[in-house]
C-alpha positions, -999 to 999 in steps of 0.1 A, spaced: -617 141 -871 -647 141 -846 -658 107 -835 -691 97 -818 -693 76 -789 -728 58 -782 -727 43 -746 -758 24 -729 -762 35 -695 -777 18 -660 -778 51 -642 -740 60 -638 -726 26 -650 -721 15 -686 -749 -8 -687 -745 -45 -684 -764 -52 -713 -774 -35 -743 -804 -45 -749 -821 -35 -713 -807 2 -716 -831 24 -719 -807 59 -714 -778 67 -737 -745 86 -736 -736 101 -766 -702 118 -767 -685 137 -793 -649 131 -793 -619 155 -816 -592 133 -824 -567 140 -794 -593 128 -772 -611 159 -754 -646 158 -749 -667 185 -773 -702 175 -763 -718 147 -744 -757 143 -738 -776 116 -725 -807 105 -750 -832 87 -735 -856 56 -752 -892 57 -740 -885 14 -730 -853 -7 -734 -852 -20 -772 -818 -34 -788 -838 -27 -822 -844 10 -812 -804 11 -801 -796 -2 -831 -817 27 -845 -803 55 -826 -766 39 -831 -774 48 -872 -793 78 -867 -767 96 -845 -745 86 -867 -717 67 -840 -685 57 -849 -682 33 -816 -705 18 -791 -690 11 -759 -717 -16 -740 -714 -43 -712 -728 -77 -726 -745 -77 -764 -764 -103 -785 -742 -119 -809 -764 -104 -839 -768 -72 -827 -730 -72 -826 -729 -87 -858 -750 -63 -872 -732 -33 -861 -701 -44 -866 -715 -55 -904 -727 -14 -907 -688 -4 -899 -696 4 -861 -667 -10 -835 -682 -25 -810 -662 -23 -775 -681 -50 -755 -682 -70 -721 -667 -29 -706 -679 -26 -666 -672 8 -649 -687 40 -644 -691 59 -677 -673 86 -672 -640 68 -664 -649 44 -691 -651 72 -715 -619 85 -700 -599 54 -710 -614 56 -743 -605 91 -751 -572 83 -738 -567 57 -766 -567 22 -747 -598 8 -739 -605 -30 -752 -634 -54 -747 -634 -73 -714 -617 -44 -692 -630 -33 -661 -623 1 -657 -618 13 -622 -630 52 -605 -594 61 -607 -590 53 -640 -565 22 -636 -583 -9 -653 -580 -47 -654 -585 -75 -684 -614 -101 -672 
């Protein structure tokens, strides 16, 4: 099964906080973990509401973000999104642990791909 992966970028970084991204990486994912498409989307101003938006209308299965609003987590998580929160790293080696199977909330994922709980 594909899965969609919706991650808020600060240039090459997942972004620290969701609601002040105003670029998006949006990655297609097959089941063993390769990569089918990615594409960055951008938001003409940083809006969590307009995330929010894109995270339905793109039709994501998982959002991986830096720091989120309680309610905007809530909310997503409410719509059947999971929500992989308080992530650091560049995106690609975020999205790399991902696809791999193991990313959880907190980690700080490192260029080479190693990682460490907060």
């Amino acid at each position: 099964m594909i899965r969609k992966v919706l991650i808020p970028l600060s240039e090459e970084e997942v972004a620290p906080r969701f609601d002040l991204a105003a670029e998006v990486l949006l990655v297609e994912l097959e089941a063993d973990g390769r990569i089918l498409q990615e594409k960055v989307l951008i938001l003409p101003e940083p809006s969590a509401e307009r995330l929010c938006h894109m995270v339905m209308t793109e039709r994501a299965h998982t959002v991986i973000c830096g720091g989120i609003d309680g309610e905007v987590f809530d909310y997503l998580t409410w719509k059947g999104i999971t929500v992989i929160d308080d992530v650091i790293g560049l995106a690609s080696a975020v999205l790399r642990r991902h696809a791999a199977g193991g990313l959880k909330s907190g980690e700080i994922v490192t260029t080479d791909n190693s990682f460490r709980p907060s």
